[in-house]
MDTraj code that builds the backbone (N, CA, C; nanometers):
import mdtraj as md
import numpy as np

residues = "UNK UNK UNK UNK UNK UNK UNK UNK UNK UNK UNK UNK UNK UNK UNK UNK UNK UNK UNK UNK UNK UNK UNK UNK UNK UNK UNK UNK UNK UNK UNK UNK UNK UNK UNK UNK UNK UNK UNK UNK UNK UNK UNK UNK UNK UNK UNK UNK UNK UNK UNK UNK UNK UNK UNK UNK UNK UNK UNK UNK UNK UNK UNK UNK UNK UNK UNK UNK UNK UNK UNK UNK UNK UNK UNK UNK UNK UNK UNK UNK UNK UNK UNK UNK UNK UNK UNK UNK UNK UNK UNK UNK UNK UNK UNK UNK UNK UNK UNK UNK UNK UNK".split()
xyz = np.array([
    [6.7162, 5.1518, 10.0502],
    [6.7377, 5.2369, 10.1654],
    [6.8681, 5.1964, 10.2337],
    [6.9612, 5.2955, 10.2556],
    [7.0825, 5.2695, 10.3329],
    [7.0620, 5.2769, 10.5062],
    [7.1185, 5.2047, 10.5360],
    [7.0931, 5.1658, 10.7157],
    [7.2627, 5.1708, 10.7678],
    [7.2142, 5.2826, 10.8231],
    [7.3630, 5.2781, 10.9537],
    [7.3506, 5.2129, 11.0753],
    [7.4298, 5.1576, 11.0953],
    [7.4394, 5.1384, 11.2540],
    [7.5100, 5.1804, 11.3666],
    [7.4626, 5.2835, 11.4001],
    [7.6321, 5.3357, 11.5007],
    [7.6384, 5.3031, 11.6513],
    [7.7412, 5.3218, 11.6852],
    [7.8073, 5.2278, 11.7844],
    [7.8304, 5.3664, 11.9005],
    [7.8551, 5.3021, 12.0255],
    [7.8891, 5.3592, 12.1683],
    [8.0062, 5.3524, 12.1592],
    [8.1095, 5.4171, 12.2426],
    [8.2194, 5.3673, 12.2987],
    [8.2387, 5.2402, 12.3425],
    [8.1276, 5.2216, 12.4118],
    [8.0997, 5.0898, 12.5388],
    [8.0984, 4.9623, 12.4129],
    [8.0451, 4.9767, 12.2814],
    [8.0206, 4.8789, 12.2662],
    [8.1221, 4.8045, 12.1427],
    [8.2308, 4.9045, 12.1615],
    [8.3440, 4.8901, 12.1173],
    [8.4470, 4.7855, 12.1959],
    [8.5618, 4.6670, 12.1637],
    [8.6172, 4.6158, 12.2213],
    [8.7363, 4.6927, 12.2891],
    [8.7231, 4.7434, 12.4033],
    [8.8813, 4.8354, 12.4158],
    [8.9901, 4.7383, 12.3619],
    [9.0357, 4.5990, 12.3726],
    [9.1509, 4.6384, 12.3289],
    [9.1716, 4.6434, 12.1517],
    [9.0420, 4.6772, 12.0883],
    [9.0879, 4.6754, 11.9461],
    [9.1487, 4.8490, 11.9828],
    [9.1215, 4.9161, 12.0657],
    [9.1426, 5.0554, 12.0114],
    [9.2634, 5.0745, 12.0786],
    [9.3698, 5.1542, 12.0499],
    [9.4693, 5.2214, 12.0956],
    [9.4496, 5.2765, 12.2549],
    [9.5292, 5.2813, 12.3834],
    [9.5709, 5.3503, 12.4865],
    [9.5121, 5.5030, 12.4611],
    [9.5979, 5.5491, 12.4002],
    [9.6048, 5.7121, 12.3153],
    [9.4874, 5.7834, 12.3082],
    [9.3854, 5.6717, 12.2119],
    [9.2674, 5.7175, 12.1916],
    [9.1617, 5.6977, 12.2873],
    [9.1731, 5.5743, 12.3474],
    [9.0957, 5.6007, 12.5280],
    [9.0782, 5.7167, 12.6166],
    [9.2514, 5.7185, 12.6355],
    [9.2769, 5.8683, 12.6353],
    [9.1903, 6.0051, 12.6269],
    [9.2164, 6.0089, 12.4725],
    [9.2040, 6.1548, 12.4349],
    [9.0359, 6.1209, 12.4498],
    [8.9752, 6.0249, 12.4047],
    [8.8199, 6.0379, 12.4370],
    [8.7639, 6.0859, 12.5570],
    [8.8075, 6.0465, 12.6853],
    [8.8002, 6.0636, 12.7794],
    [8.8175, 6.2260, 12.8027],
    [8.8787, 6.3069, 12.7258],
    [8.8879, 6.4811, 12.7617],
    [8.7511, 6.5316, 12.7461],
    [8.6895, 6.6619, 12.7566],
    [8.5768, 6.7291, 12.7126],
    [8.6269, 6.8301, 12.6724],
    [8.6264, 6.7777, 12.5170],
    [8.6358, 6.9096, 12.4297],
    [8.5554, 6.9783, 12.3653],
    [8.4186, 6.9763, 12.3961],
    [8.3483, 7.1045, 12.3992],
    [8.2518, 7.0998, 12.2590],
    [8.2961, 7.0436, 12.2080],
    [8.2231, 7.0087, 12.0782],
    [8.2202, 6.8264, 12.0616],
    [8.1422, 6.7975, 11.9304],
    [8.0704, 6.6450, 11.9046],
    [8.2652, 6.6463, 11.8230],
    [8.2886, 6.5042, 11.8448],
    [8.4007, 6.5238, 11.7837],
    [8.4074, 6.3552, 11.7010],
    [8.4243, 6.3907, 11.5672],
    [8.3671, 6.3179, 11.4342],
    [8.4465, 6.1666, 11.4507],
    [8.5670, 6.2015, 11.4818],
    [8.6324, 6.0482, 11.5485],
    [8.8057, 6.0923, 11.5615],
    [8.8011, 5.9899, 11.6399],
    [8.9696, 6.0174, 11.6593],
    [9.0760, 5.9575, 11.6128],
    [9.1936, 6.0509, 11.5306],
    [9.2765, 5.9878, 11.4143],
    [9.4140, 6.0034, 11.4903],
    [9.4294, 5.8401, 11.4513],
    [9.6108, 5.7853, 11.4997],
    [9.6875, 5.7785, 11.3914],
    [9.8010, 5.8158, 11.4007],
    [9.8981, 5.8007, 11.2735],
    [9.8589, 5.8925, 11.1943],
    [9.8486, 6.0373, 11.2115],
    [9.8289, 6.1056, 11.1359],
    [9.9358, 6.1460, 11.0537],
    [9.9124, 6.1529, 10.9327],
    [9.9875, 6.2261, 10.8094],
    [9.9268, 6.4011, 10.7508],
    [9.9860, 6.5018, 10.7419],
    [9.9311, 6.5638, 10.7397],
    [10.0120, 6.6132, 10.5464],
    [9.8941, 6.6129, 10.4990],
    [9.8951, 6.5914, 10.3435],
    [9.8300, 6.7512, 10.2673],
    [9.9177, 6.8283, 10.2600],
    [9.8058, 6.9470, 10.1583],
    [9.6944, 7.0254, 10.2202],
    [9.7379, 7.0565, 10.4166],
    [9.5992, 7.1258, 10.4619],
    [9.4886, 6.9832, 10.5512],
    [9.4885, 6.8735, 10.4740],
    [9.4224, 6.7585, 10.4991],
    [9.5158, 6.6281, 10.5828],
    [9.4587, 6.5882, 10.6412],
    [9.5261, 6.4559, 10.7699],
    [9.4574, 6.3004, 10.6649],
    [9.5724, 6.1986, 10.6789],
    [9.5496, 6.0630, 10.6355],
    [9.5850, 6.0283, 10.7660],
    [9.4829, 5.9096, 10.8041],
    [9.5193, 5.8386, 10.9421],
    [9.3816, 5.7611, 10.9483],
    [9.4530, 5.6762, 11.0579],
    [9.3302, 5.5254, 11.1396],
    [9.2836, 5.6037, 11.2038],
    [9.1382, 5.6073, 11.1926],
    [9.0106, 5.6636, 11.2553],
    [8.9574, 5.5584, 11.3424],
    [8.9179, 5.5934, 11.4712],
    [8.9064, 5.5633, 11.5363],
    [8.7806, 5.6210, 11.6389],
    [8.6454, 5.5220, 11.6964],
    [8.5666, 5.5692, 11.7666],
    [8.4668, 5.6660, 11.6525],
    [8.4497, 5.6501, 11.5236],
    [8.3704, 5.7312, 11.4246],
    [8.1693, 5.7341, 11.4712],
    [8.1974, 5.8528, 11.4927],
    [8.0790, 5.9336, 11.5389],
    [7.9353, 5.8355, 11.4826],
    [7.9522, 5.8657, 11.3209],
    [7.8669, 5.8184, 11.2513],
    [7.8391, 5.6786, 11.2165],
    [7.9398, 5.6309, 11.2703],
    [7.9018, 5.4669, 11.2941],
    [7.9533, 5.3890, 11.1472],
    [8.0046, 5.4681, 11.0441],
    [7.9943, 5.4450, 10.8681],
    [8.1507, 5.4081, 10.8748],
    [8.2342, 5.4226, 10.9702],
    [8.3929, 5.3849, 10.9729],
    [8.4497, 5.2849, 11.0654],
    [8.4961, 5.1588, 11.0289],
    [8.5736, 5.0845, 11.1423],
    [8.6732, 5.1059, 11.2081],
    [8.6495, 5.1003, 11.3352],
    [8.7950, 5.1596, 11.3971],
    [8.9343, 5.0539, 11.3336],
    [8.9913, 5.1837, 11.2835],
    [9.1375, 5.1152, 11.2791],
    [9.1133, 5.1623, 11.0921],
    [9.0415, 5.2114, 11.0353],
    [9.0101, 5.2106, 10.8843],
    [9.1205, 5.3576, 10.8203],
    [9.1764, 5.3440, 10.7286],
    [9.2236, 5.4568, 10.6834],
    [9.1623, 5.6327, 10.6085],
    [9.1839, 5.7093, 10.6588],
    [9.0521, 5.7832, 10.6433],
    [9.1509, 5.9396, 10.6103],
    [9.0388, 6.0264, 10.5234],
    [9.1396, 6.1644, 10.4463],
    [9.0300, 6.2415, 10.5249],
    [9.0735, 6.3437, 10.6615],
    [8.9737, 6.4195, 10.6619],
    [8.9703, 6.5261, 10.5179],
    [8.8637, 6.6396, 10.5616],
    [8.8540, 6.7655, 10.4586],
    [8.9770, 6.8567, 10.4967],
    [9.0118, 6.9566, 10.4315],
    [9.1074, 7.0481, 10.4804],
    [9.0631, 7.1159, 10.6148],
    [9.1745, 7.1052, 10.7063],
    [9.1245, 7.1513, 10.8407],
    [9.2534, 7.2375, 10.8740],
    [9.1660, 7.3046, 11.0416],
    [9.2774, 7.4010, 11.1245],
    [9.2433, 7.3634, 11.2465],
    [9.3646, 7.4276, 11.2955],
    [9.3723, 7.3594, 11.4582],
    [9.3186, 7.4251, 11.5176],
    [9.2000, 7.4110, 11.6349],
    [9.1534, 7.4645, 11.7344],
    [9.2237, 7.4688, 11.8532],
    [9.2630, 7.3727, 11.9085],
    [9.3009, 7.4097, 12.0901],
    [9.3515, 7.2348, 12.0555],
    [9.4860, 7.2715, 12.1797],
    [9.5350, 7.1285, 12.2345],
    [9.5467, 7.1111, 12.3605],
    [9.5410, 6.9838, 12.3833],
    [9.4569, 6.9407, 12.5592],
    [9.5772, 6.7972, 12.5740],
    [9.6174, 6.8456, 12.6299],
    [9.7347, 6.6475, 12.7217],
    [9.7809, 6.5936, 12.6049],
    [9.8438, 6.6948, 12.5159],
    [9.9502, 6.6570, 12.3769],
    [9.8355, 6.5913, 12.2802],
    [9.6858, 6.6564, 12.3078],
    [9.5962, 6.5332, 12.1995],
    [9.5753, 6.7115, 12.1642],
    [9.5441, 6.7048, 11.9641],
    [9.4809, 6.8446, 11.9203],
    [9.3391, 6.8448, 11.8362],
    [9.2783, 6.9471, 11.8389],
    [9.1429, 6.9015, 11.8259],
    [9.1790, 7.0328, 11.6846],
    [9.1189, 6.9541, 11.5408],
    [9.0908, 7.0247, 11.4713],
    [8.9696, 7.0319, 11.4363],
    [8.9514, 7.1223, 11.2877],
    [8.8244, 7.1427, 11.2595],
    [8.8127, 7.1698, 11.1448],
    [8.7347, 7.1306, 11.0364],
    [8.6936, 7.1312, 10.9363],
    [8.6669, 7.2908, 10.8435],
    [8.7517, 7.3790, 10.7609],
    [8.6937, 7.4921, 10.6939],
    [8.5815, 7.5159, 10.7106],
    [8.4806, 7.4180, 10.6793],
    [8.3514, 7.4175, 10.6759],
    [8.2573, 7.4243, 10.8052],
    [8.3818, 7.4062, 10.9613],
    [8.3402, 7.4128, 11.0685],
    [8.2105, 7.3029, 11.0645],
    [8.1766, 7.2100, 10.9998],
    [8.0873, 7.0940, 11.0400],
    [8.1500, 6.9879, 11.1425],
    [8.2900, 6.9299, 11.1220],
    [8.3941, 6.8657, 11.1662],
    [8.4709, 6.8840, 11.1875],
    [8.4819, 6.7237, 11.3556],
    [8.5985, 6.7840, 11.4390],
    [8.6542, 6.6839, 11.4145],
    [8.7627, 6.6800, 11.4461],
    [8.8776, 6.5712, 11.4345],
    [9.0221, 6.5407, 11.5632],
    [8.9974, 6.4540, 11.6282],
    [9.1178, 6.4909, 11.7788],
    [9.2667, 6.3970, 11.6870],
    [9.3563, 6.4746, 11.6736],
    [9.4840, 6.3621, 11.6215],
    [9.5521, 6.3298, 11.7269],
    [9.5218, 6.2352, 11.7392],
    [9.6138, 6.1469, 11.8687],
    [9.7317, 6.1401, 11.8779],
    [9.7811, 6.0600, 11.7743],
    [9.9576, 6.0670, 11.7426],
    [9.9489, 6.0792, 11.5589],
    [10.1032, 6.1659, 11.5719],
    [10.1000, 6.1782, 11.4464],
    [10.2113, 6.1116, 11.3417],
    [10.2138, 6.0883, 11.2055],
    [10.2961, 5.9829, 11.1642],
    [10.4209, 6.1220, 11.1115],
    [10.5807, 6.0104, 11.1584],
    [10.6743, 6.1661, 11.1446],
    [10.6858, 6.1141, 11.0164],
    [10.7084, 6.2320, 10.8872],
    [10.7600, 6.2403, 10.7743],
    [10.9257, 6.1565, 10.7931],
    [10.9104, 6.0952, 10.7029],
    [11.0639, 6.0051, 10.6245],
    [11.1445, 6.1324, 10.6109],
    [11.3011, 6.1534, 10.6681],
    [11.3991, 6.2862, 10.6437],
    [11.5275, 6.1871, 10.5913],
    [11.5799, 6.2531, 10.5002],
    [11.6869, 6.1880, 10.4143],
    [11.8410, 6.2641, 10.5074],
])
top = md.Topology()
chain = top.add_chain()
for i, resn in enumerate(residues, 1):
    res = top.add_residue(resn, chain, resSeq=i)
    for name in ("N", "CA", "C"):
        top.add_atom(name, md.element.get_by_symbol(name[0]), res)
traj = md.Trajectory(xyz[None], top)
């Protein structure tokens, strides 16, 4: 049998987590929102980035993580809240990582 353990905000160390993502947690965006990704890369439709604050308790903050292909819903104090094709998942990208330009 697999056993999760998931976690509060509260019972998180603030300073392992980013300013940013304090932040953007702190908004009400209206939906459960799956966790919040720093350093986003946005790859093929899909975001690579440190997840942060993960809903389900199954991700360490600070872990590298591929959401599913997503679209943008609404942006709130430069933080944007996407969402999963599948509309199961949300995703807030905090900051995003700029592409290398030659």
């Amino acid at each position: 049998m697999r056993r999760t353990i998931k976690r509060t905000t509260a019972e998180v160390l603030p300073s392992s987590i980013p300013d940013e993502v304090l932040q953007a947690s702190a908004i009400d965006w209206e939906v459960m929102v799956d966790a919040y990704l720093f350093g986003a890369a946005f790859v093929g439709g899909c975001y690579a980035a440190r997840a942060f604050l993960d809903r389900s308790g199954a991700i360490d903050d600070g872990m590298t993580v591929l959401t599913p292909v997503v679209g943008v819903m609404v942006e709130r104090s430069g933080f944007v809240l996407v969402r999963s094709l599948s509309g199961q998942d949300h995703y807030v990208i905090v900051s995003r990582h700029e592409p290398v330009r030659e």
